[in-house]
C-alpha positions in Angstrom: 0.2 0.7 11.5 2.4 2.7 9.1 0.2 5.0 7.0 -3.3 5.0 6.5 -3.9 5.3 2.7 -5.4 1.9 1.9 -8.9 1.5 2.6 -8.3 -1.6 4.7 -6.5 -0.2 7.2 -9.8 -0.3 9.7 -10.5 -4.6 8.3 -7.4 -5.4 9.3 -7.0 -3.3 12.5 -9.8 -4.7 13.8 -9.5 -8.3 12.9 -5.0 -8.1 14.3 -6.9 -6.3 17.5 -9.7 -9.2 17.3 -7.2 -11.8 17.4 -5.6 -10.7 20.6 -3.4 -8.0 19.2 -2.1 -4.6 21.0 -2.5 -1.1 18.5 0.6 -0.1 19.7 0.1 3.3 17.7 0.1 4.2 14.3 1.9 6.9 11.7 0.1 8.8 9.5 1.2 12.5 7.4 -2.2 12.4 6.7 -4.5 14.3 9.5 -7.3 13.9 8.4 -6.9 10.0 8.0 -5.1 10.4 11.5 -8.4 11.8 13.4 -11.0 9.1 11.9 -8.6 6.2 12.9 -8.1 8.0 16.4 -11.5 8.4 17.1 -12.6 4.7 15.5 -9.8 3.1 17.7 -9.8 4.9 20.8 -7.0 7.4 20.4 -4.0 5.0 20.3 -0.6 6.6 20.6 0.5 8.4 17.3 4.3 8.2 16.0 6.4 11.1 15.1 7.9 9.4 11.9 8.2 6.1 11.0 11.9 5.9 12.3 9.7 6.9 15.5 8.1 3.5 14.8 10.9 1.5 14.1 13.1 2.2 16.9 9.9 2.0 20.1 10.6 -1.6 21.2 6.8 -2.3 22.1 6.5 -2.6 18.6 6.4 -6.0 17.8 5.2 -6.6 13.9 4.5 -3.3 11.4 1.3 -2.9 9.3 2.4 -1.1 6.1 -0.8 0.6 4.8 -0.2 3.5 3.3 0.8 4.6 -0.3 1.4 1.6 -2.1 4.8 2.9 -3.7 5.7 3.3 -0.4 4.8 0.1 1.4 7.9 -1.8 0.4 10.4 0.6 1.4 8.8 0.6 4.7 8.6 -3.2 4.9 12.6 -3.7 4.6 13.3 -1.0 6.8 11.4 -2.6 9.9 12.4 -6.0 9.1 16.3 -4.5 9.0 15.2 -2.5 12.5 14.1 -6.3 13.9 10.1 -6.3 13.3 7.9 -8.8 11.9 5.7 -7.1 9.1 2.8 -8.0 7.7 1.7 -6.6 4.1 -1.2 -6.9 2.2 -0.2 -8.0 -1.4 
């Protein structure tokens, strides 16, 4: 998960983890954001940066959720670092 600024964040954490997924970690600038997905998801690890994210080879596919204006930018730089992403609209 990169960012935590869309409100389905938790919806679609839960059903990737439901299917059999592994929360490698997340990124978030946002602490406060940070802290309630810590605490809902049992502290999973939290990034540095989102080059931080990008270059941890247990990462496998990258959520974009944060900022919308930001989402794309984030989804061709993982895809160019290797990554499978998955984006809501």
């Amino acid at each position: 998960m990169v960012g935590l600024e869309h409100p389905h964040v938790y919806s679609i954490t839960m059903a990737l983890t439901g299917a059999g997924a592994e929360l490698a970690g997340f990124h978030s600038d946002n602490a406060d954001a940070a802290a309630g997905f810590e605490a809902l998801f049992d502290r999973p690890p939290r990034f540095a940066s989102v080059d931080a994210v990008l270059d941890d080879g247990t990462v496998d596919v990258v959520v974009p959720v944060g900022v919308p204006a930001d989402r794309a930018g984030v989804a061709v730089s993982a895809m160019e670092a290797g990554k499978d992403v998955l984006a809501d609209k």
